[in-house]
DRENGUVEX-212317 format. One record per residue (C-alpha): x, y, z. Coordinates in steps of 0.5 Angstrom, whole numbers, padded with zeros to 4 digits, always signed. Each point is the difference from the previous one (the first is absolute). Example, Ala and Ser with C-alpha at 12.3 -4.5 7.8 and 13.67 -1.06 7.14 Angstrom:
2
+0025-0009+0016;+0002+0007-0002;
END
This chain:
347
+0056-0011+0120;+0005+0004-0004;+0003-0006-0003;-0006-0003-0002;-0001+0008-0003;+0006-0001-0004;-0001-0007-0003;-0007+0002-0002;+0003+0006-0005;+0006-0004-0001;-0006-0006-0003;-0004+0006-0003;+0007+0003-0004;+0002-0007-0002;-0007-0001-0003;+0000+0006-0004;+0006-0001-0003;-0003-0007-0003;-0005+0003-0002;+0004+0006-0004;+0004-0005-0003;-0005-0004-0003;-0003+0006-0003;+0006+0002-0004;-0002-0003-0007;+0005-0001-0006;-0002+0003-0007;+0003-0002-0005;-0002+0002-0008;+0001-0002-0007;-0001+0002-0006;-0002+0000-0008;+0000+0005-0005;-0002-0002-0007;-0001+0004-0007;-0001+0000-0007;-0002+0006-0005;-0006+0003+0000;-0001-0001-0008;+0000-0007+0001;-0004-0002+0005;-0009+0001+0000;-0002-0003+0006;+0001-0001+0007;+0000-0006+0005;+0000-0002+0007;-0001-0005+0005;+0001+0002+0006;-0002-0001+0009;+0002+0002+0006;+0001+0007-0003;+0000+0007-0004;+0000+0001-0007;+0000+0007-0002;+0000+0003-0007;+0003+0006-0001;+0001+0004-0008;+0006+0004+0000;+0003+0002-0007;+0005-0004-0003;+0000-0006-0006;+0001-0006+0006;-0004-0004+0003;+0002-0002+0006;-0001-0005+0006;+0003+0001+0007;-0001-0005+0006;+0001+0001+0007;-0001-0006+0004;+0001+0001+0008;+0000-0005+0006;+0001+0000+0007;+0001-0006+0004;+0004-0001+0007;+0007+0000-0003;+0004+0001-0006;+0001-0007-0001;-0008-0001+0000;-0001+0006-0004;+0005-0003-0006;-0004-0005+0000;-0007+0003-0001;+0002+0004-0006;+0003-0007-0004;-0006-0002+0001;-0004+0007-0004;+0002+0001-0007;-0003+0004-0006;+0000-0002-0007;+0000+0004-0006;-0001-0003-0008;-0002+0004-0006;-0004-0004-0006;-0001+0004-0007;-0002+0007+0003;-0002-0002+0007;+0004+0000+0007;-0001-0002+0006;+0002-0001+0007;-0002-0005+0005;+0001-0002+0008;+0002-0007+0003;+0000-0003+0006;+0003-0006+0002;-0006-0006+0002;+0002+0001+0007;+0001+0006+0000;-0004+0003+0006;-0004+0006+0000;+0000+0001+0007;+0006+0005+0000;+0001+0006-0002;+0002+0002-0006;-0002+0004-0006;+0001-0001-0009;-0002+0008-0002;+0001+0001-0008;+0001+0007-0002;-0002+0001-0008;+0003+0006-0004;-0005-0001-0007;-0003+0005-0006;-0007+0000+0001;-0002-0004-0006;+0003-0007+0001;-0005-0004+0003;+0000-0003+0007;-0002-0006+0002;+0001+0000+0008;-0002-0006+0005;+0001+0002+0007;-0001-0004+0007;+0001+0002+0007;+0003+0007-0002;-0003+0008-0003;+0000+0001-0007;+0001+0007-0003;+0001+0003-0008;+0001+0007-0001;-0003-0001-0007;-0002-0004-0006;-0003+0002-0007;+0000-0007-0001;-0004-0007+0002;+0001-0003+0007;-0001-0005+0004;+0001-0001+0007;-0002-0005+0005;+0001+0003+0007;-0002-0005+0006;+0001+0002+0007;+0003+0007-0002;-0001+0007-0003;-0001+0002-0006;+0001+0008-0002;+0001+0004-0007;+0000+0007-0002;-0002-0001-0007;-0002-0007-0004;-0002+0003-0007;+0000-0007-0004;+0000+0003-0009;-0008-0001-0003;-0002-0007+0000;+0006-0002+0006;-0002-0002+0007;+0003+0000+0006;-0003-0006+0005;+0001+0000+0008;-0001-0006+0005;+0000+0001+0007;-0001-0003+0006;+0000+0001+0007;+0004+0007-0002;-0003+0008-0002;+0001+0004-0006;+0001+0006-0002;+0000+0003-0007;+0000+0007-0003;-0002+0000-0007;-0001-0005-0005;-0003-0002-0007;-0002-0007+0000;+0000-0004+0007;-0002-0006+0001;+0000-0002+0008;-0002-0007+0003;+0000+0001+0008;-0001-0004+0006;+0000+0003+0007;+0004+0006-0001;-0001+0008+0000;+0000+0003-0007;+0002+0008-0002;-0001+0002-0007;+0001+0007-0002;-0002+0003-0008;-0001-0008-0003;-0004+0000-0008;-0003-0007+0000;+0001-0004+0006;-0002-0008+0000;+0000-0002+0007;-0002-0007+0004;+0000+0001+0007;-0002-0005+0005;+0001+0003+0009;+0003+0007-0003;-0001+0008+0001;+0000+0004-0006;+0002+0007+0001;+0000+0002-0007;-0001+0009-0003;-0002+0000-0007;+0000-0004-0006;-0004-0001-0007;-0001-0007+0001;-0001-0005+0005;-0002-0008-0001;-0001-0004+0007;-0001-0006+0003;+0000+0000+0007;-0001-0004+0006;+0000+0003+0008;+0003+0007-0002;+0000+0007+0001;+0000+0005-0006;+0002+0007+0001;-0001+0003-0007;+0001+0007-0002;-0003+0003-0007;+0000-0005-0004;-0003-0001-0008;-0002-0007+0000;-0001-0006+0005;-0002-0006-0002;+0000-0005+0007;-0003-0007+0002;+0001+0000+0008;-0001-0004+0006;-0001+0002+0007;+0004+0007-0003;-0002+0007+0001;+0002+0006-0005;+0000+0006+0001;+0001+0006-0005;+0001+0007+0000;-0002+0001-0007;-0002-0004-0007;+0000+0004-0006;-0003-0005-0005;-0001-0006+0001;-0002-0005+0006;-0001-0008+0000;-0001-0005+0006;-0002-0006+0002;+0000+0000+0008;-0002-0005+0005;+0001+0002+0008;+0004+0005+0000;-0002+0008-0003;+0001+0006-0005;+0000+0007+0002;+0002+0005-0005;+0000+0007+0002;-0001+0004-0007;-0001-0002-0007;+0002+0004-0005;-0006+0003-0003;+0002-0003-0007;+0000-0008+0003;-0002-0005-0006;-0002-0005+0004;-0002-0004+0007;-0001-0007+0002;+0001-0003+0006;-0003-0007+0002;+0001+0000+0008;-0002-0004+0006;+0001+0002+0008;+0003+0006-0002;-0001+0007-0001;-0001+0004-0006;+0001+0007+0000;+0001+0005-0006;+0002+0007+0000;-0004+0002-0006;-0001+0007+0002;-0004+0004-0006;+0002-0005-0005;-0006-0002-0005;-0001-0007-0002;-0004-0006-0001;-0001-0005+0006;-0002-0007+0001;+0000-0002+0007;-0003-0006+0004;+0002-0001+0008;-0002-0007+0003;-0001+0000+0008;+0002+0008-0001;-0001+0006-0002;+0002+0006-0006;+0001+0007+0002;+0000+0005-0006;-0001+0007-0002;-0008-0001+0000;-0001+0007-0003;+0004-0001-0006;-0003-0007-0001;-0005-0002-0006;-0001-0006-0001;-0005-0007+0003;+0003-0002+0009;-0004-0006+0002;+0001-0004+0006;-0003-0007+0001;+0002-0005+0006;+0007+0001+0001;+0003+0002-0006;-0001+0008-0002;+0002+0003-0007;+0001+0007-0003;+0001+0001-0009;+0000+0006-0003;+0004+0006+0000;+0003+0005+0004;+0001+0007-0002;-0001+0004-0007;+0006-0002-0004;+0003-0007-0004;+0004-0003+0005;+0003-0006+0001;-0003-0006+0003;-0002-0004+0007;-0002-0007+0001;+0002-0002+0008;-0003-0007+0002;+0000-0001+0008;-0002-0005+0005;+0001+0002+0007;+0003+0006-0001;-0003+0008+0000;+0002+0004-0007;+0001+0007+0002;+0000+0005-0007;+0003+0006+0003;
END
């Protein structure tokens, strides 16, 4: 029995030795590092996968590009041969420099390796930045951008591109987070986006949560998502199968909305104007003690509003109900609300 005993520990000792053994991974790395002087040079771009670019402004009159690649395989002999097959390119045409990661036809992505860039760039030199499989993150711009994120994070703390300027976004299958912008255009699919201070904000967004706390201007088209909205100044939206919820408009408001609904918790007393067509979805409108004309017809639903304040003709035949006239003493802005199959609530 005790010989049995010693065998079994002897048999446990030896498979723990293999496993540590083949646990223990050769790293190996290689690098480059790229620069030109900043006078020279107006816009940025990368081509990158399978890994991290970051953006970073630190004072000085260069532009530069640092690359580490890192591998893990086996042995040495496997990670030599991995990092031959990883290679960066960098050119430079008129006032345009650009850097780009190859990998070889048969390369594997399999493995595990990681391309990550770090860019020391003033932040008035424009940026054009694709990047898959990887995390992307720019300090700041005041200038244009483009990025195309797939598979990946993007964040910024400040993207203020000059007047008539833009900075675009694609993203997919990643989430965004934004502090501030001036003029952001996003196309996005399946992710989570965080936006902070934005001016203007054109979006296009299809299976997506919007989590967004001011702007003066947003225009939408959208497909089955969730928009969580904090004060904003104008929306125009065309939504499908969306839900959009508002802490507070301040002027204007238009959507046309099919499954999905509109709630907006206060409208600013002094709001220009609402129009809203919607079907399967609820309306709600925090109009508080707002004046201002209405015109309201609710198919298969009905119309809640401050009936004390209201002047004007209500009618109900069949299925379809409606109510025109005005609320409240003053001038005001303007409601028209058309909804089939969907209960309209004036708060």
């Amino acid at each position: 029995m005790k010989v049995k005993c010693n065998f079994i520990a002897v048999l446990f000792l030896l498979v723990g030795l293999a496993a540590g053994t083949k646990a223990v991974a050769e790293e190996k790395t290689k690098e480059y590092h790229e620069s030109w002087t900043a006078s020279s040079v107006q816009t940025l771009e990368i081509k990158n996968k399978f890994g991290d670019v970051s953006v970073i402004n630190k004072n000085g009159n260069e532009v530069t590009i640092d690359v580490l690649i890192t591998v893990e395989a086996p042995n040495e002999k496997k990670a030599d041969e991995l990092l031959e097959q990883i290679n960066v390119s960098f050119g430079k045409t008129g006032n345009t420099i650009s850097a780009e990661t190859h990998l070889n036809h048969d390369f594997k992505s399999r493995q595990k390796f990681s391309i990550d860039y770090t860019v020391n760039i003033p932040t008035d030199k424009n940026l054009n930045i694709i990047n898959k499989y990887g995390n992307t993150f720019v300090n700041e711009l005041n200038a244009n951008g483009t990025f195309d994120i797939q598979y990946g994070n993007f964040s910024a703390n400040k993207l203020n591109s000059p007047p008539n300027g833009l900075v675009e976004l694609d993203l997919a299958y990643g989430k965004a987070d934004v502090e501030s912008a001036n003029n952001l255009s996003i196309t996005v699919q399946y992710s989570a986006i965080n936006l902070g201070q934005i001016n203007d904000l054109k979006l296009e967004s299809k299976y997506t949560v919007i989590n967004l706390d001011a702007a003066q201007s947003v225009i939408s088209e959208s497909k089955y998502d969730t928009f969580n909205l904090g004060e904003i100044g104008s929306l125009s939206s065309t939504a499908k199968y969306t839900k959009i919820k508002m802490d507070k408009l301040s002027k204007s408001l238009k959507v046309e909305a099919g499954y999905g609904g509109v709630k907006v918790n206060k409208v600013d007393s002094n709001f220009e104007s609402i129009s809203i067509t919607s079907r399967y979805g609820q309306i709600v409108l925090g109009l508080g003690n707002a004046s201002y004309s209405i015109d309201a017809t609710c198919d298969y639903c009905g119309i809640s509003y401050p009936e004390n304040d209201f002047t004007g003709d209500r009618t109900s035949e069949n299925h379809v109900s409606r109510v025109k006239g005005k609320v409240g003493s003053g001038s005001g802005g303007t409601v028209y609300i058309e909804s089939r199959y969907g209960e309209i609530k004036l708060d």
